[in-house]
N, C-alpha and C positions, 0 to 999 in steps of 0.2 A: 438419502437424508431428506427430512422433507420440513416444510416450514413448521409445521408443531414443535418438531424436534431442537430447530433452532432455537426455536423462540424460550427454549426449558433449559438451553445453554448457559452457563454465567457468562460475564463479561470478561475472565481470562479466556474460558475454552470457544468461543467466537473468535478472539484476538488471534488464539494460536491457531485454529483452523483457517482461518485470513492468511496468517503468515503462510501456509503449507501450500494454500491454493495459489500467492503468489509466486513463491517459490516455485514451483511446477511451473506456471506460465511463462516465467524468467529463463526457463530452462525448452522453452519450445519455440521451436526455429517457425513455427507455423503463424505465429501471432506477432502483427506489425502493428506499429502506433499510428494513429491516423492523420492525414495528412497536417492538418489543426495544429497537432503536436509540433511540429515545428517551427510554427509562428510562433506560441507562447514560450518556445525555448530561445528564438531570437529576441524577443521582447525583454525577456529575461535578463536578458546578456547585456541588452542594450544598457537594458536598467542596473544591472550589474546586482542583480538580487543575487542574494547567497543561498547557499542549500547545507544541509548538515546531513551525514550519513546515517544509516537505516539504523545501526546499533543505537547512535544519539536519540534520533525519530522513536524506536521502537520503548525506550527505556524513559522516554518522556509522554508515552501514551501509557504506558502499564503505570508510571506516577500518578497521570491524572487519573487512571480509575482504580485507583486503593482508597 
């Protein structure tokens, strides 16, 4: 795939080739978060932010771009 190609994508078929490439990387034992990641998940905690799961995330990103 090369960036031309992208760039002729709409905004669903971007969205769901994101979600694919995620998925695949979610699923490889080879790929670690950096050490950073850690700090902002204590921070987090501290703060006591909240998160909402990927179905909610993903169905409030495909909202905002209809």
């Amino acid at each position: 795939m090369t960036s031309l190609s992208i760039k002729n994508m709409s905004i669903e078929q971007k969205l769901s080739t994101m979600e694919l490439i995620w998925d695949d990387l979610c699923h490889n034992d080879q790929v670690s978060s950096p050490d950073w990641h850690l700090d902002v998940l204590k921070t987090r905690e501290k703060n006591k932010e909240t998160s909402i799961n990927w179905s909610t995330a993903k169905q409030q990103i495909i909202s905002k771009t209809r």
